[in-house]
C-alpha positions in Angstrom: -4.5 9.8 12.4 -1.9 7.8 10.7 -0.2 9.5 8.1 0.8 7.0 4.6 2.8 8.4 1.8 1.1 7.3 -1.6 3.6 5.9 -3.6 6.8 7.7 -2.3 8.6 4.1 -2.0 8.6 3.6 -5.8 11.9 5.6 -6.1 14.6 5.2 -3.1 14.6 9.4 -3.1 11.3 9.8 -2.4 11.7 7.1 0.4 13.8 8.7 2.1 12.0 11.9 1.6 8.8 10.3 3.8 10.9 8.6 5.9 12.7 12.2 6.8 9.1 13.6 6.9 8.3 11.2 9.7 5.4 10.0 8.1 3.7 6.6 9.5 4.3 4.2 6.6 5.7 4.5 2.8 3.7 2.6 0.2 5.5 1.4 -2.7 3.7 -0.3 -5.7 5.5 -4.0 -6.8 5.1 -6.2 -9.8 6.5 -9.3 -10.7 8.1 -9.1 -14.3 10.1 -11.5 -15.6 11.3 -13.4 -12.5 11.9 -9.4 -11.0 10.2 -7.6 -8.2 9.9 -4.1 -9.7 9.1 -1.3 -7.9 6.5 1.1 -10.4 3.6 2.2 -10.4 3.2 2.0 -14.4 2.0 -1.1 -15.7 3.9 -3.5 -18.5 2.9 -3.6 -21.5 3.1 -7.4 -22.7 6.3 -8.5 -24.2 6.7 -4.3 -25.5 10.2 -2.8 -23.9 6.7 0.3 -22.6 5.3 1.1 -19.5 1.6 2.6 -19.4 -1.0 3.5 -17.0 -4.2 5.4 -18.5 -2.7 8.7 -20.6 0.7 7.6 -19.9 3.0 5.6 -22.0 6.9 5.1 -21.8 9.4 3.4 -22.9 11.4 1.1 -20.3 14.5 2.3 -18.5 17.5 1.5 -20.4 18.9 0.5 -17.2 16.0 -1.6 -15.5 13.3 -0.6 -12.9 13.9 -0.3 -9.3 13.7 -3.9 -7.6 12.1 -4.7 -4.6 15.6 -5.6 -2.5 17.3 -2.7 -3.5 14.4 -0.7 -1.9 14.5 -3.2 1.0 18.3 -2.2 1.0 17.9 1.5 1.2 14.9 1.2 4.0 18.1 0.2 6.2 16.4 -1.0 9.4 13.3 1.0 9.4 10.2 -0.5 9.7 8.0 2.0 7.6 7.3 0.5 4.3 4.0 -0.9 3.1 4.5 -3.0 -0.2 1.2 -2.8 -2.2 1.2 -6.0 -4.8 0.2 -4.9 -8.3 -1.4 -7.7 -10.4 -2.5 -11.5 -9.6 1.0 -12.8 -11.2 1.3 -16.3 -9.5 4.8 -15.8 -8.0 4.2 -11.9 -6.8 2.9 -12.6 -3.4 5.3 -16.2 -2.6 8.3 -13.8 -4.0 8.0 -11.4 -1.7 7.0 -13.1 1.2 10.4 -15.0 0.6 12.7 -12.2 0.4 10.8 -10.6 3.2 11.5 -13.5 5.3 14.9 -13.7 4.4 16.0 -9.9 4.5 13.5 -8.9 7.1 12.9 -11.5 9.4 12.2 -9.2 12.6 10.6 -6.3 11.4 6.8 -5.7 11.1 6.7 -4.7 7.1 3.1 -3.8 5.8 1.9 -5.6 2.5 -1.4 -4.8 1.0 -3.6 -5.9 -2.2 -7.0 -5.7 -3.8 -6.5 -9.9 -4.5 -6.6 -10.7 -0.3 -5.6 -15.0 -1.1 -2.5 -13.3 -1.7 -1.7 -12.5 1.5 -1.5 -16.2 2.5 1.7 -16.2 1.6 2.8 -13.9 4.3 3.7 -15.1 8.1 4.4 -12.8 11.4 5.2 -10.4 11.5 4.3 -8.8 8.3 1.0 -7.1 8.9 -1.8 -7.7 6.2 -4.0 -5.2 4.8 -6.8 -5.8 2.7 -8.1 -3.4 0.2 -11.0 -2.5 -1.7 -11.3 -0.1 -4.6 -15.0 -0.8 -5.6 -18.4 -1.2 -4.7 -18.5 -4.9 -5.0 -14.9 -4.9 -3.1 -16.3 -2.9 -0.3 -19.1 -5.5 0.0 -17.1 -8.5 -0.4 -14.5 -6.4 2.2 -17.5 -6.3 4.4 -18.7 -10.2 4.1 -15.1 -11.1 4.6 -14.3 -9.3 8.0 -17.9 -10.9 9.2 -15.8 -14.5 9.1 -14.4 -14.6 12.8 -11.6 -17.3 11.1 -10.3 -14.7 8.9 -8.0 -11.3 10.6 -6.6 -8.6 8.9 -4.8 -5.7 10.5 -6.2 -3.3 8.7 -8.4 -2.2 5.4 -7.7 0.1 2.8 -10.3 1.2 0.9 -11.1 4.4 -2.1 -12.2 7.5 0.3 -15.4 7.5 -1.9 -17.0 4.3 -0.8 -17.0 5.0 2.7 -20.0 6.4 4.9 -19.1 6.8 8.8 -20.9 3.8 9.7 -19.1 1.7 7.2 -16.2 3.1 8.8 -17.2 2.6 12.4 -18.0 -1.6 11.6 -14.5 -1.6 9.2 -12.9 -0.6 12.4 -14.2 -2.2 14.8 -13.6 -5.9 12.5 -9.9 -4.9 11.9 -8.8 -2.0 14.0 -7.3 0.4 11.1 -8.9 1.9 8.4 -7.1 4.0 5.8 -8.7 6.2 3.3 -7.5 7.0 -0.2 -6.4 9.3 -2.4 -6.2 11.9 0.3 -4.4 15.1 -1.8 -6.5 18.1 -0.9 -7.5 20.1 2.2 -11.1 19.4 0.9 -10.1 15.4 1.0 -8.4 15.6 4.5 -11.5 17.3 6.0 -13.8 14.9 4.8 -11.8 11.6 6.0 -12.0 13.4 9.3 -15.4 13.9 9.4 -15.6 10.1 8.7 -14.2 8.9 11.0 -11.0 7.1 9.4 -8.0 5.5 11.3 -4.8 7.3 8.1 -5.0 8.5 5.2 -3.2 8.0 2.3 -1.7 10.6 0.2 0.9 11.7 -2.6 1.3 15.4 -1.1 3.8 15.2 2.0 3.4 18.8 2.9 -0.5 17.8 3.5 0.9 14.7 5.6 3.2 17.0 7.2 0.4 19.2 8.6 -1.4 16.0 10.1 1.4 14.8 11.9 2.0 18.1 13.0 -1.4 18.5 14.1 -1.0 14.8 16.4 
């Protein structure tokens, strides 16, 4: 069972604290803002110098948000990030595919996203994951993998949707299936018992144990 690191990559500490944990991949959470690549998990809030995601609300760094190439920078020449792309901004996904082709031309980087057209933008060997966060996701997930023209090297999709036979035909149309949030015993248990290829969590100690168990 592949092992991901919810969020980790959105500070270049807790990078390198996954990395050091030896866990599979590091996800980090992008948005384009203002011609940046920033690497958050908050949301902006229109033209306001906040940041917000449901109860939370902050003010803006004085001194900017993590970018994209500086977290590129510190991943040195590891392979083990997965860029999740926040938002349907029209230059997010072209953006990154550039400075992935110009910083990391060899490596196999991950990039995921709920809005899959995205992920045109992207050539080899950046591996594509699709990901589905609803009902109607899962079955337009499901309708999509069905097209033989149209691969993906993986799915990611919220723990809650899936059944082990949705998990059995996910895998067998695009070979990895990841699982999230996984952040409890109780949550790891139950992506076992279905079947699922990683899971994804915030809690490296409960990542720890299932690489240890591998």
């Amino acid at each position: 069972m592949l092992a991901v690191a919810h969020r980790s990559g959105n500070t270049v500490e807790g990078l390198q604290a996954a990395l050091d944990a030896g866990v599979d991949l590091v996800e980090a959470d992008v948005h384009a803002y203002r011609g940046r690549l920033e690497v958050r998990h908050l949301r902006s809030s229109g033209g306001l110098p906040l940041l917000w995601d449901k109860d939370t609300v902050v003010r803006r760094p004085r001194h900017g948000v993590l970018q994209l190439h500086e977290l590129i920078t510190a991943l040195g020449e590891d392979h083990r990030l997965m860029i999740d792309l926040k938002g349907v901004h029209p230059r997010l996904a072209p953006s990154v595919a550039t400075l992935l082709r110009d910083a990391t031309p060899d490596r196999e980087l991950t990039v995921c996203t709920k809005a899959w057209w995205m992920l045109d933008a992207f050539d080899v060997p950046v591996r594509r994951v699709w990901s589905a966060a609803s009902r109607r996701g899962l079955a337009r997930l499901r309708d999509r993998l069905r097209d033989p023209r149209r691969t993906a090297h993986g799915v990611s999709v919220r723990r809650s949707l899936l059944t082990p036979e949705i998990v059995r035909e996910l895998h067998d149309a695009s070979g990895m299936v990841l699982a999230w949030p996984v952040d409890t015993p109780q949550a790891l248990a139950q992506s076992r018992s279905l079947g699922v290829d990683g899971v994804i969590s915030k809690d490296l100690a409960l990542l720890d144990g299932v690489l240890r168990e591998r």
